[in-house]
LUMLUMFI-260012 format. One record per residue (C-alpha): x, y, z; residue number from 1; residue in one letter. Coordinates in steps of 0.1 Angstrom, whole numbers. Each point is the difference from the previous one (the first is absolute). Layout:
# residues N
REC c1 c2 c3 num residu
REC X Y Z NUM A
...
END
This chain:
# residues 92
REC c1 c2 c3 num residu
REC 1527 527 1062 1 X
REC -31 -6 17 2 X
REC 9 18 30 3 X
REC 9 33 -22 4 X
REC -34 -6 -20 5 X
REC -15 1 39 6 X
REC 14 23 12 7 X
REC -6 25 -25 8 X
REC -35 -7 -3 9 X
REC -2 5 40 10 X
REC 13 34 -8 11 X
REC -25 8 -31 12 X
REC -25 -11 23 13 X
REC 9 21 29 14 X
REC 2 32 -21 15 X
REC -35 -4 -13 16 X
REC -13 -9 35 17 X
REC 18 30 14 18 X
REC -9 29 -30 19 X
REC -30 15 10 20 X
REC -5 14 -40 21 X
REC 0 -34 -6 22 X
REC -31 -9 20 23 X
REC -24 31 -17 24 X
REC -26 -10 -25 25 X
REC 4 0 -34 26 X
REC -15 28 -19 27 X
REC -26 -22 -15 28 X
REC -14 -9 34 29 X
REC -5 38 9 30 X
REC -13 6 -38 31 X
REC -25 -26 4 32 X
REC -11 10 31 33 X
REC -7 39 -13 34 X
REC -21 -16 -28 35 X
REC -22 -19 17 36 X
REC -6 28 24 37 X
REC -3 22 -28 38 X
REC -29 -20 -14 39 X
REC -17 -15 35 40 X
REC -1 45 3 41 X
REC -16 2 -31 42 X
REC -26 -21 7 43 X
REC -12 18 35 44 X
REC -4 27 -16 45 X
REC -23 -11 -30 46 X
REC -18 -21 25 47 X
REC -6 38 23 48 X
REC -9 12 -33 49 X
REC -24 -24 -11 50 X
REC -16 5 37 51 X
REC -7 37 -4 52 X
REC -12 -8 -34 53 X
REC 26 20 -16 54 X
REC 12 -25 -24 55 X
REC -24 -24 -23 56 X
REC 27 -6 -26 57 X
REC 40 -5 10 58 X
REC 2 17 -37 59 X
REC -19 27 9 60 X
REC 16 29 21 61 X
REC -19 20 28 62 X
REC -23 30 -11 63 X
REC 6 30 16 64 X
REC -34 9 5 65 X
REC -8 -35 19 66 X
REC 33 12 25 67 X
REC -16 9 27 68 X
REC 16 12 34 69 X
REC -27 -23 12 70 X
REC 13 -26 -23 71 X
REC 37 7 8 72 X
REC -7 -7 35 73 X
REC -18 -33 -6 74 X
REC 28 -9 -19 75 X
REC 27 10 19 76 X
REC -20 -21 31 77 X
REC -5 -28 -16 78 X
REC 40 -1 -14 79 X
REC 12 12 35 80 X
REC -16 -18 27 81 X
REC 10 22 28 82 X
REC -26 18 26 83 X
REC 24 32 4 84 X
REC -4 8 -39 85 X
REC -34 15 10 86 X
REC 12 20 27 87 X
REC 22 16 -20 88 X
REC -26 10 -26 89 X
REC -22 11 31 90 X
REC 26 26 12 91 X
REC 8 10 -36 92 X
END
């Protein structure tokens, strides 16, 4: 009897070891990952905003008039922190 009970949890074992479906994530790991990137995104951007002094109130939305292209470049270099996004706008 013990030998059978063994034996077939060697096998159980085995299959699970073996299935490579079985060793994936769950689908709450990957959901929880998306929201916390979803919100650490969320913030960089109302921190580039609050650096161009676009935002004052996180209730408040953007006034077209204060949307510069002067101001959309500040923010876009203080969200993107890359040197080439400047020579891009240069040969535009």
């Amino acid at each position: 009897m013990q030998e059978d009970t063994a034996k077939v949890w060697t096998e159980e074992l085995f299959k699970l070891a073996t299935n490579i479906l079985s060793q994936n994530a769950s689908r709450n790991t990957f959901l929880l990952k998306a929201i916390l990137k979803m919100f650490s995104d969320k913030r960089r951007v109302e921190t580039a905003l609050e650096q161009c002094n676009l935002m004052t109130n996180r209730g408040d939305g953007i006034k077209l008039e204060d949307f510069t292209w002067e101001k959309f470049q500040s923010f876009l270099n203080n969200l993107c922190l890359r040197p080439e996004i400047d020579r891009i706008f240069m040969e535009l």
